[in-house]
VEXDREN-2710 file (C-alpha; in Angstrom, 1 decimal):
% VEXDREN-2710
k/r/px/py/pz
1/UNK/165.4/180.3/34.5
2/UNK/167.3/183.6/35.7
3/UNK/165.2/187.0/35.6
4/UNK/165.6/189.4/32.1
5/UNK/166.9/192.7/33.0
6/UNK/165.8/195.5/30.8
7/UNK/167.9/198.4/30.8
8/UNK/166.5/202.0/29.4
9/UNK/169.6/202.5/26.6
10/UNK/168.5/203.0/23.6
11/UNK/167.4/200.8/21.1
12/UNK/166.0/198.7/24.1
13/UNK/162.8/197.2/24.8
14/UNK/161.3/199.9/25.9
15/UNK/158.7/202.0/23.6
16/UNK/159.1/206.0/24.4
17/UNK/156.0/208.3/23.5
18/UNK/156.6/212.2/24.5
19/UNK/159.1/213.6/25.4
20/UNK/161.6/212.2/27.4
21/UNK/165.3/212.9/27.8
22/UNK/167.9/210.0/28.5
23/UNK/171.0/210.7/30.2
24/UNK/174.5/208.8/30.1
25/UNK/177.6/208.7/32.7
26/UNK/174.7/208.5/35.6
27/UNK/177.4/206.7/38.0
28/UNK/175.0/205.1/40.4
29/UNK/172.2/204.5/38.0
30/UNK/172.1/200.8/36.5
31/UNK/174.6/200.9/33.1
32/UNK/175.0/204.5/33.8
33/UNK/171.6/205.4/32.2
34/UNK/168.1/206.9/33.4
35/UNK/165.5/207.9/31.3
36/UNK/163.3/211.0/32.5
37/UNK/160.2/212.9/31.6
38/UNK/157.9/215.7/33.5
39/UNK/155.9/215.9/30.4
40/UNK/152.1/215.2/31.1
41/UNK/150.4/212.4/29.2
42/UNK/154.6/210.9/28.0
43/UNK/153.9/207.0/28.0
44/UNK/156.7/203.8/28.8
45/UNK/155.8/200.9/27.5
46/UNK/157.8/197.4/27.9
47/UNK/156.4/194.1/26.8
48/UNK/157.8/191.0/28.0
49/UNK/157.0/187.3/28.9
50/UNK/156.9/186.7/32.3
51/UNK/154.8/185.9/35.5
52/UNK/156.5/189.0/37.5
53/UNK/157.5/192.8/36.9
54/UNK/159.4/195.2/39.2
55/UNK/160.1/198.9/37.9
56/UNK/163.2/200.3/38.8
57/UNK/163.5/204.0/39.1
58/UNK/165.2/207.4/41.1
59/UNK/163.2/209.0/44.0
60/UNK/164.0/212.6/44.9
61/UNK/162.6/215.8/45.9
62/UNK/161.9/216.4/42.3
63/UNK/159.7/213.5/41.9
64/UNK/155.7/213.4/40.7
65/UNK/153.2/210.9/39.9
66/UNK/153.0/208.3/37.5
67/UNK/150.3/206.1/36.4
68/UNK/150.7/202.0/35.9
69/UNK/149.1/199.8/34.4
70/UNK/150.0/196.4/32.9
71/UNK/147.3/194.5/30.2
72/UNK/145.3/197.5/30.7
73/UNK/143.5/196.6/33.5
74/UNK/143.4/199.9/36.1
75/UNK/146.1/201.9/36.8
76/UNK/147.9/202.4/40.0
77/UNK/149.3/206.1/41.0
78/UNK/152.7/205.4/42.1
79/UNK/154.9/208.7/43.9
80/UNK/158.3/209.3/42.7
81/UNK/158.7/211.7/45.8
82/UNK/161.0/211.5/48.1
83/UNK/163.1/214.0/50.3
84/UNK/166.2/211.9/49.9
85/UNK/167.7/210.9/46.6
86/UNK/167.3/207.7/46.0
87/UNK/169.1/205.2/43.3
88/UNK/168.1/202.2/42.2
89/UNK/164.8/201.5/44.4
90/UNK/162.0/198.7/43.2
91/UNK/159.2/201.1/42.7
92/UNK/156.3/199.0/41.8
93/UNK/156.2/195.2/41.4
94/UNK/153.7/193.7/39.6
95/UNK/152.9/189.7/40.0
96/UNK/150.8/188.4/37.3
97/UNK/148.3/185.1/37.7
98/UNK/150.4/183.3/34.5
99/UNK/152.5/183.7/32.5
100/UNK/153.4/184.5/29.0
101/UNK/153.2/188.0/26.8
102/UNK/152.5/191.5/28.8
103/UNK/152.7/194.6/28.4
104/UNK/153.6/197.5/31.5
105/UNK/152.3/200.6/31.1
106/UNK/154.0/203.6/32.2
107/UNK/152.1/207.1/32.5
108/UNK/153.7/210.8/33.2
109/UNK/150.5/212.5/35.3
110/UNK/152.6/216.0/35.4
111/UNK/151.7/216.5/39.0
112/UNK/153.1/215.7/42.4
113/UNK/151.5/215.4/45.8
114/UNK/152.2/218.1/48.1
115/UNK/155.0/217.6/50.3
116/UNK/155.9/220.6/52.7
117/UNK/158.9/222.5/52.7
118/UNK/160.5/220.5/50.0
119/UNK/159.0/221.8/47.0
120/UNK/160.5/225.0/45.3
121/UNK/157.8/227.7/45.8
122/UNK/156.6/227.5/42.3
123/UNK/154.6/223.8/42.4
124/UNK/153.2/224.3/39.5
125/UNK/156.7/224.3/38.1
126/UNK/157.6/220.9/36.0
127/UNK/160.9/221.1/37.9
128/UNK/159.5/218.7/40.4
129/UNK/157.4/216.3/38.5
130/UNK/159.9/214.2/36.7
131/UNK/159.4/210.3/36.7
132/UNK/162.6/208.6/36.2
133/UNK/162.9/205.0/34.5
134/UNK/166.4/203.1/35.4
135/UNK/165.1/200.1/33.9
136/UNK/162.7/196.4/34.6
137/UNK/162.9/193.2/35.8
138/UNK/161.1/190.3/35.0
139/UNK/161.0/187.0/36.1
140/UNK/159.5/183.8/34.3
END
């Protein structure tokens, strides 16, 4: 069977907690959507039925750290960072010993590792710890 492509629109699969702000007419993001937060502690949550995951996000110089998790089990720290924008990229896959119902965890850590010269002076600054969600895939 093909993979099942979920897209962050609303009224998707995707469960929101926090504060995050979607955005429309995003040209090279997938359906022209991306969903952002640099809120500490705001949770994405997609269940599914599947045997394998892949996040799809945007990676820029206004990137942090997330925390992900799928059933609960420990989390990894995945870096949104990077000095280039970049659309579309397979962020974290995750592949799962069977099949069936599961649920990917998605967790804003309001922080970013430090990266020289690329930062604005003010780190501290939630200007560069957004995590971006362009959507999932998963595959049977």
């Amino acid at each position: 069977p093909p993979a099942t492509v979920f897209d962050d629109a609303v009224g998707g699969a995707i469960l929101l907690t926090g504060d995050w702000q979607r955005q429309t007419g995003i040209a090279p993001a997938h359906a022209g959507t991306l969903t952002r937060s640099n809120l500490k502690g705001a949770t994405a949550e997609l269940t599914f039925e599947g045997k394998r995951v892949l996040w799809f996000t945007k990676l820029g110089a206004d990137c942090g750290l997330a925390e992900v998790s799928v059933d609960g089990l420990e989390p990894q720290v995945i870096d949104t960072y990077s000095a280039d924008v970049i659309w579309g990229i397979g962020i974290y896959e995750k592949q799962l010993p069977t099949g069936g119902r599961h649920t990917l965890r998605i967790k804003v850590l309001g922080q970013h590792l430090a990266h020289p010269a690329d930062y604005a002076p003010d780190l501290a600054s939630p200007s560069v710890m957004w995590v971006h969600i362009d959507g999932f895939r998963v595959e049977p």
